[in-house]
C-alpha positions as CSV (number, residue, x, y, z in Angstrom):
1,X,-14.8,-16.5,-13.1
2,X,-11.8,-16.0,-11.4
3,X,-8.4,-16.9,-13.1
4,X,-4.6,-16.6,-12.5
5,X,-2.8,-14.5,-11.6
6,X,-5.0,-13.7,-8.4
7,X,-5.2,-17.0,-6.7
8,X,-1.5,-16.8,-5.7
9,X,0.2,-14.0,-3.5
10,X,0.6,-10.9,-5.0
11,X,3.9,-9.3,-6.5
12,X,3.0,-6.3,-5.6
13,X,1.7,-3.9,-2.2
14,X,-2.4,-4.2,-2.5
15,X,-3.6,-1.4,0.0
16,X,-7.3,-0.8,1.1
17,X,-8.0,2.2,2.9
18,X,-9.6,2.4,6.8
19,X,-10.5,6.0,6.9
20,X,-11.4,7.8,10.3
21,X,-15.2,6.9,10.4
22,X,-13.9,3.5,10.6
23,X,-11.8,3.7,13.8
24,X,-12.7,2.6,17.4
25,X,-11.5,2.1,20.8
26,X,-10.9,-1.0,22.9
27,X,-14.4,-1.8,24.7
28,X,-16.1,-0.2,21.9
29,X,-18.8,-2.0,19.7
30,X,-18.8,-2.6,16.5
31,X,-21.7,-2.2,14.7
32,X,-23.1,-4.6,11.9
33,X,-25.1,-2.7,9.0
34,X,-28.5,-3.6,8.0
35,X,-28.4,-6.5,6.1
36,X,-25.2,-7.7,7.3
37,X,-25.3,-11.0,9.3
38,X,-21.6,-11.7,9.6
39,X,-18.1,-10.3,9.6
40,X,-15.1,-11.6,8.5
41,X,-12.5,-11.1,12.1
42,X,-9.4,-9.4,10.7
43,X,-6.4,-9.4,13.1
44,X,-3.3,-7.7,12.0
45,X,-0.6,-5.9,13.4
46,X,-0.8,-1.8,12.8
47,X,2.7,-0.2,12.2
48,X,2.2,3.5,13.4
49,X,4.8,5.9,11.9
50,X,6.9,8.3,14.1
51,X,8.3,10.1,11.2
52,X,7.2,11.4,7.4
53,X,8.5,8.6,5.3
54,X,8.8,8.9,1.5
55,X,11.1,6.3,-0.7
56,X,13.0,5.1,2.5
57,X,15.1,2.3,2.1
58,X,14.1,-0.8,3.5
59,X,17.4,-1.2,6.0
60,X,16.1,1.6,7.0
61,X,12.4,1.4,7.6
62,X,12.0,0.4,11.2
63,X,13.6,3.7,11.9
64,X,10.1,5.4,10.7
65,X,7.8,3.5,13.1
66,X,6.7,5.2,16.3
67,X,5.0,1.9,17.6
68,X,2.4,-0.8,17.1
69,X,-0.7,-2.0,17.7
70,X,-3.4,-4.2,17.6
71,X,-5.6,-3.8,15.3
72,X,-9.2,-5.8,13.9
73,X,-9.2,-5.1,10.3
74,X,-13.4,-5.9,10.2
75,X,-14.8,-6.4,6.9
76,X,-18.1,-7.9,5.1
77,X,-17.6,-11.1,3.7
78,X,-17.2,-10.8,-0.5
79,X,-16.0,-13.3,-2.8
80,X,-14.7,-10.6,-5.3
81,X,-10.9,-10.2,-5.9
82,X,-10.5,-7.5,-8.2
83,X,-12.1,-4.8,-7.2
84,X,-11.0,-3.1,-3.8
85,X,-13.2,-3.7,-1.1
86,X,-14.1,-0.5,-0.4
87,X,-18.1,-1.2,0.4
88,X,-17.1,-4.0,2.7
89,X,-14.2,-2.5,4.6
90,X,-15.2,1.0,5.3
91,X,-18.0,0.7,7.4
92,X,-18.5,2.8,10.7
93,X,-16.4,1.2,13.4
94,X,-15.0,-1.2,11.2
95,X,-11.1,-1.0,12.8
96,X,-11.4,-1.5,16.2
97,X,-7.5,-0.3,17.1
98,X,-5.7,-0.9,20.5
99,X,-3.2,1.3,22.1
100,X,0.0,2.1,20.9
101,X,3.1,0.3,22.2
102,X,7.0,1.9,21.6
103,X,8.5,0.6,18.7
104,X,11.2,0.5,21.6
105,X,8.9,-2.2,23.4
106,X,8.7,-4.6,20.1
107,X,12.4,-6.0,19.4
108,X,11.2,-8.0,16.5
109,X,7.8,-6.9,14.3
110,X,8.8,-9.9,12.1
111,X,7.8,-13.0,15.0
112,X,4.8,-11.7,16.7
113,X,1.7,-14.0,17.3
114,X,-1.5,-12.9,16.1
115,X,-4.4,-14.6,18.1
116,X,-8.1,-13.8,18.0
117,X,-11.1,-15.1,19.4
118,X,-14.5,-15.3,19.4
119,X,-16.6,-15.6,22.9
120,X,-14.1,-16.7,24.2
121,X,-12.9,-19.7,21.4
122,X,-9.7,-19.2,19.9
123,X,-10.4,-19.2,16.3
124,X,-6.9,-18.1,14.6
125,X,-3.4,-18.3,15.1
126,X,-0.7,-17.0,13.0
127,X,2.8,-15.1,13.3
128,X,3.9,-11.6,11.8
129,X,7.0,-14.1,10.1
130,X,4.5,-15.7,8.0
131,X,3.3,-12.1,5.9
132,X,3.8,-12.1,2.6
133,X,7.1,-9.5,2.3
134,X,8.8,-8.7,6.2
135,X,7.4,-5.4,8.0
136,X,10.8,-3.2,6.7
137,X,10.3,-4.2,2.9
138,X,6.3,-3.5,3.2
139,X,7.2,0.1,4.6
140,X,9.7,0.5,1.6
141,X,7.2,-0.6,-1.3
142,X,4.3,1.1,0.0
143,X,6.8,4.6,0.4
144,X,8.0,3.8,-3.0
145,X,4.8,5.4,-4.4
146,X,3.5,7.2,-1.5
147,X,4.6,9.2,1.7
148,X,3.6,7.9,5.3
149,X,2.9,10.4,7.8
150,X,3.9,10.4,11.1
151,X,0.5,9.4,13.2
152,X,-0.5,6.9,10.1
153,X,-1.3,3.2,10.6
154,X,-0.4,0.4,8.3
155,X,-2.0,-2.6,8.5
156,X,0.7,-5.4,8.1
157,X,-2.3,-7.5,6.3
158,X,-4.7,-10.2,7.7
159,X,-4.2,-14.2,7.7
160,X,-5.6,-16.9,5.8
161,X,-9.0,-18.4,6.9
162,X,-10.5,-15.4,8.9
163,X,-12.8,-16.6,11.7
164,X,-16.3,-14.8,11.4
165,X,-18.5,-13.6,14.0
166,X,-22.3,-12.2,14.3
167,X,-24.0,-9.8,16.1
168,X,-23.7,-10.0,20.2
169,X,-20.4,-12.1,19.5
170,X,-17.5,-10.4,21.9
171,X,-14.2,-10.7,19.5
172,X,-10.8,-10.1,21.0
173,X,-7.4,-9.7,18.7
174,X,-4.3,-10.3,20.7
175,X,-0.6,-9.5,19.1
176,X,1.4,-10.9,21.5
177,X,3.7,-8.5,23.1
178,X,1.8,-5.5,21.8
179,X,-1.9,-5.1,22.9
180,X,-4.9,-7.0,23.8
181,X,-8.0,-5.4,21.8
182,X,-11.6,-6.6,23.0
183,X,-14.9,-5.4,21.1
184,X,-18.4,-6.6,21.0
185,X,-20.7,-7.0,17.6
186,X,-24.1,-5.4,17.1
């Protein structure tokens, strides 16, 4: 049975990891493993660093990000909270990622609209302004403990009520002002 403190935002960075196997271009298809009827549509914003960034402070944090992208952090459905997802996030092909636009090109991470649909239906909207800390204070929480690399991509983190889709369902994350990332299920 789940109890408090995990049914209310956390105080804290939570991180899940999307190692290469799980990475793939725009056009690409994701593929569902056996067993696996459904997945859980995760659009997010991906901040991709420009510089090594350890301990930065956060008025300073934008100054580490190279660019951004669009990103669809794909994982299994699961109803468990405390343990990391690891199983159902780190599939093959399970972070369909867009191309990177200049940080230059995005003048504020903090108001960007996050659409995604599903053949075609527009199943979720949501804004960069509603995450749980802004994009400079994540960068500065998550360096507090650990050192970005220039070339790595945070995931900002994924709305509330994810759309889902099934196999031969086309998905397509939009963040607006960045990239326009299209993939099909199989």
């Amino acid at each position: 049975l789940f109890r408090s403190p995990h049914f209310k935002p956390p105080q804290h960075v939570v991180l899940y990891v999307k190692p290469a196997n799980t990475w793939c271009s725009n056009g690409d298809t994701v593929v569902l493993p056996e067993g696996v009827v459904e997945i859980e549509v995760g659009a997010t914003l991906g901040v991709v660093m420009g510089a090594s960034a350890s301990r930065v402070d956060e008025r300073d944090a934008l100054q580490y990000v190279a660019g951004y992208v669009a990103v669809n952090d794909v994982t299994v459905p699961h109803t468990s909270v405390l343990r990391p997802p690891i199983k159902q996030k780190c599939r093959d092909s399970f972070c369909p990622i867009g191309k990177v636009v200049p940080a230059a090109h995005v003048p504020d991470p903090d108001a960007l609209e996050i659409r995604a649909w599903v053949n075609g239906e527009l199943k979720t909207v949501n804004n960069t302004a509603n995450l749980v800390r802004p994009l400079a204070k994540l960068i500065a929480d998550v360096t507090e403990f650990m050192t970005l690399e220039p070339g790595d991509v945070l995931l900002v983190g994924v709305p509330e009520n994810v759309p889902r889709a099934r196999a031969g369902d086309r998905v397509v994350v939009e963040i607006e002002g960045v990239d326009r990332k299209s993939t099909r299920l199989n």
